[in-house]
C-alpha positions, 0 to 999 in steps of 0.5 A: 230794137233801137229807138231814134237817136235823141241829142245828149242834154247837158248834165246840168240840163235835169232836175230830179223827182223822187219818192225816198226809194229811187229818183228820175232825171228830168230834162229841161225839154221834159224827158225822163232820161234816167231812173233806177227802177224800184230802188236807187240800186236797182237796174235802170229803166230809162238810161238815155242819158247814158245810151241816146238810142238803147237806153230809153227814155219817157219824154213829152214833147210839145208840138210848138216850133222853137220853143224854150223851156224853164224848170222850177220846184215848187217852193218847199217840194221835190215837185218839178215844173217844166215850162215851154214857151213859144209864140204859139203858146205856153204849155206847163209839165208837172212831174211828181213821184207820191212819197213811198209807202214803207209797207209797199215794196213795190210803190214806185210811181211817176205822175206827169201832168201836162197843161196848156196855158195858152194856145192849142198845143199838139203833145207827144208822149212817148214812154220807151222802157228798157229793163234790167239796164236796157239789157233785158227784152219785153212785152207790151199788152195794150188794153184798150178798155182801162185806156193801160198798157202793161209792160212786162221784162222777160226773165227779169225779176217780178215787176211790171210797169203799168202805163195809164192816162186820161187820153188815149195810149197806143203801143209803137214797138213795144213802146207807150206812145199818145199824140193829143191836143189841149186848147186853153186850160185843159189837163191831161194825165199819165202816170208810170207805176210798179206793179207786181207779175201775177198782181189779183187785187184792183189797181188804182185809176188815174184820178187817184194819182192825180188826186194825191197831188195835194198831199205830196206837197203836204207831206214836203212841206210838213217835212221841210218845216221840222227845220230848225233852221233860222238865218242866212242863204234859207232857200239855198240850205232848204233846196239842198237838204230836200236833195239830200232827203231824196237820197236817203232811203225811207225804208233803211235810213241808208243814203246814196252818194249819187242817184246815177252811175256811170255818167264820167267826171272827163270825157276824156277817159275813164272815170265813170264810177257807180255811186248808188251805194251808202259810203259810210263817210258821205253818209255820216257827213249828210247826218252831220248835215240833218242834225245842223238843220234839225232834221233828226229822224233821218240821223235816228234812222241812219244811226239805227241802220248803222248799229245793225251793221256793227252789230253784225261785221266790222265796218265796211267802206261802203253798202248797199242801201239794204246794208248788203254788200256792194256788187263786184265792179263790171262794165255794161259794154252794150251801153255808148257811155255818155256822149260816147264816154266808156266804159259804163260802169256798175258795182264798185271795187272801191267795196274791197279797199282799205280807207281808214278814215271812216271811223272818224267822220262815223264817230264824230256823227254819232258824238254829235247825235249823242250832244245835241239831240238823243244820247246812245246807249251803253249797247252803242257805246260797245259798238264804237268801242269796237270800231276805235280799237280798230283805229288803234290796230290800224291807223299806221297802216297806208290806204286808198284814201278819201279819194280811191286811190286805185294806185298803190296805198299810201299814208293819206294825211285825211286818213290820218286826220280821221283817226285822230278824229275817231279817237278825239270824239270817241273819248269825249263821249266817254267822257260825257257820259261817264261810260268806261274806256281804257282812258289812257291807252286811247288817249295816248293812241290820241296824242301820238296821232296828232304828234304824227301828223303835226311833225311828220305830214309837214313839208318844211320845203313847200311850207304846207301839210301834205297829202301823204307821208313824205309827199311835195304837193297839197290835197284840199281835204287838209281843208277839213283840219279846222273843221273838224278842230284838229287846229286852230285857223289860226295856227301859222302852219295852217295858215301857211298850208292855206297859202299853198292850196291856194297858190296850187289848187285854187283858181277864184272860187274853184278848187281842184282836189289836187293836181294829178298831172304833177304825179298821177297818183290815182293812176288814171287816164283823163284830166279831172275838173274842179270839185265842188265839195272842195270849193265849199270846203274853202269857203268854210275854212275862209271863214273860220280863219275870219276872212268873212267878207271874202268867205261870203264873196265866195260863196254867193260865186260858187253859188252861181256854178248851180244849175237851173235848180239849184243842183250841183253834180260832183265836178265842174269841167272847164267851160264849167259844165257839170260833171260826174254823177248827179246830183251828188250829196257830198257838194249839198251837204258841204254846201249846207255845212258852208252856210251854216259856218257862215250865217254862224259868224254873221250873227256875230256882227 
């Protein structure tokens, strides 16, 4: 059945709650509009966000006429506070997910807190499951008794959620609905949770979840206070590695690029792709980020993830969170797409590309482990062996790029950039730690990929390193070649290449990853936005080529295009609203890696 047709909020409209094994959406009028359901990779829920009327949704709506709504964490956790106000009076939702338990499958549960804080206010609560992406049917059991009801898909794996609440639950439609009234300073409850199909043992009531309150915010603050982190922009750094947390699965130590799927970087065409999946680099890069802030249980644990992979196969692009393979690439035709944004997109085809750069963003991950925090073993050490050797048997070979180039392959000067990577760390570890490698096979393999790159990627013309072999345009991942000390900020065609992204891709503090409508490269419809890691990329390279002043200026810019919390979704459109899937972990952690650069060359002063 169709539910009534609810208004699409704005992508920046939500703040996310989560339990390190999946997270919820919550919008700033308090309504769950999305959540995967028990794990980031598993179907959705609740996905109204991408179908107002099929995909569903948990909303509590306060009975107050024009009313405004703020959002904000509570300092040091993923707890989330929606705040109503109008001349009525003011009413607070608190939103928590309890951290799971790893020896529980299936402790997936939401509590919401509803509070009046001043006036009578008349609440509507209604929770409206659609399992197995809204495709999947279901029953509803109210039991009137434990005030419960229990919501079981048909055919649809073994889980049921379990609905209760301090305040009486009535079934509308197969679907959980209270109406109720709290005068001044009164609470009440409701908690969403996993329950398996067949479950014999007795199930926590309601003071339980509402009792663990406390000790979520411990557990939060315990975790953000192992930062070793002391300097500049804190707050910021601190918001956007609890982002990070929340995507990292407590169970594997894998990370999800996004929560979402589906949710289009234009509305305009066709770019709506899954990002609950462990991309090797976006994965690598957010370990770069934890040991900078050191956060070094989540880098163990994604290292020791990462080792069984090798263990087992030659390294893929990208993973499931358990390390299975991704699922082949479909649309789910049943759902209306974002604001009528189609198709709506699970699985990823990026799984069966070639991306060669990899190895690089891997190794250079695992060589700062090995640097700063705990060195590998020798058993490690065999695995990066086997991974630079495919470097070695590859890196001429065209690709699909950072980007996912669903065009033809081609010589990507990131790619390049990131095999000249894999080999350079790779050979400092050896080199370290004395382990032994053919020194001067790798080393020559080195050096005639830094030669190739240098002379060849070099447009004498447009006075700039290009994006591919032969190309007559700039791409903003060539911001990462000082960053990742492939040549000096200093070195005049740097400095040049500088000039050229931006005079081409540059507009104030945004930064376009490149200008499709010169070539169409990637082969898709719809004009992109600005990207956001881009434009933390920039400011970093600021930076180091000792433009601190402008750097900073930068920086406290690109802050202001955060939403409400402090969240940053993959794109900005031109009106600058977000866009893409949300919130995304390559812009928090390009963020972090930016302010750390930058409270690094303010102690200097």
């Amino acid at each position: 059945m169709k539910h009534q047709e609810r208004p699409y909020q704005r992508i920046e409209n939500y703040g996310i709650i989560g339990n390190l094994e999946t997270v919820a959406l919550v919008s700033l009028t308090g309504s769950i509009d999305f959540m995967c359901f028990p794990r980031f990779d598993s179907p959705t829920i609740f996905a109204a966000l991408l179908d107002s009327t099929k995909g569903g949704y948990f909303s509590v709506e306060p009975e107050m006429q024009g009313y405004t709504s703020k959002q904000l964490y509570i300092p040091g956790t993923a707890i989330l506070l929606t705040r109503y106000f109008s001349d009525s009076g003011i009413a607070e939702l608190t939103d928590y997910m309890p951290i799971a338990d790893v020896e529980k499958e299936t402790d997936c549960t939401i509590v919401r807190k509803i509070k009046t804080i001043r006036g009578n206010i008349t609440f509507k609560v209604n929770c409206v499951p659609r399992f197995d992406y809204a495709l999947a049917k279901h029953e509803a059991v109210l039991k009137k008794r434990k005030n419960e009801i229990i919501f079981t898909p048909i055919n649809d794996g073994d889980v049921q959620l379990r609905l209760i609440a301090d305040i009486p639950l009535r079934l509308k439609h197969k679907n959980g609905y209270a109406e109720f009234t709290l005068r001044e300073s009164e609470v009440a409850s409701i908690v969403l949770q996993a329950v398996k199909k067949g479950n014999t043992e007795p199930l926590a009531g309601i003071e339980y979840y509402t009792d663990i309150y406390q000790d979520t915010i411990v557990k939060w603050r315990q975790w953000v206070g192992k930062s070793t982190y002391k300097g500049h922009y804190g707050e910021l750094i601190q918001r956007s590695a609890i982002t990070l947390k929340l995507l990292t699965s407590i169970k594997f130590g894998s990370v999800v690029a996004a929560p979402t799927f589906g949710i289009p970087e234009t509305l305009a065409g066709n770019r709506n792709w899954d990002y609950r999946f462990n991309w090797i680099r976006d994965a690598a890069f957010t370990m770069y980020a934890f040991l900078k802030l050191g956060f070094y249980d989540e880098a163990t644990a994604f290292m020791n993830w990462i080792f069984n992979l090798c263990t087992e196969n030659q390294l893929q692009l990208l993973y499931n969170i358990d390390g299975g393979k991704a699922g082949n690439e479909q649309e789910l035709k049943h759902l209306d797409g974002y604001k009528g944004a189609k198709p709506v997109r699970i699985g990823n085809a990026a799984a069966g590309q070639r991306q060669t750069d990899i190895y690089g963003e891997l190794i250079d991950t695992i060589y700062i482990y090995n640097k700063s925090y705990e060195p590998i073993t020798f058993e490690f050490w065999a695995l990066i062996r086997k991974q630079v050797e495919c470097v070695i048997a590859d890196w001429k070979a065209p690709d699909h790029g950072i980007w996912e180039i669903r065009n033809e392959k081609r010589e990507f000067l990131h790619s390049r950039l990131m095999c000249w990577v894999a080999m350079d760390r790779a050979i400092k570890i050896a080199q370290h730690r004395s382990f032994p490698y053919p020194e001067t096979e790798w080393q020559t393999v080195r050096d005639e990929i830094y030669n190739d790159i240098f002379h060849h990627f070099w447009n004498e013309e447009l006075g700039a390193w290009v994006q591919y072999k032969g190309a007559k345009a700039v791409d903003a991942s060539a911001l990462l070649m000082p960053l990742t000390h492939f040549v000096t900020p200093l070195e005049p065609r740097w400095l040049s290449t500088m000039k050229v992204i931006d005079r081409d891709l540059r507009l104030d503090v945004l930064i376009y990853r490149y200008r499709n409508h010169l070539e169409r490269i990637d082969g898709l419809d719809g004009e992109e936005g600005t990207f956001n890691m881009c434009s933390f990329w920039y400011i970093e390279a600021l930076a180091k080529c000792g433009e601190l002043e402008l750097a900073i200026e930068s920086f406290e810019k690109m802050i202001g295009y955060a939403n409400h919390l402090g969240l940053f979704s993959e794109e900005l459109g031109k009106k600058g609203e977000h866009l893409g899937n949300f919130p995304q972990a390559f812009t928090h952690l390009a963020l972090i890696s930016a302010a750390v650069e930058l409270n690094k060359q303010l102690s200097r002063i």
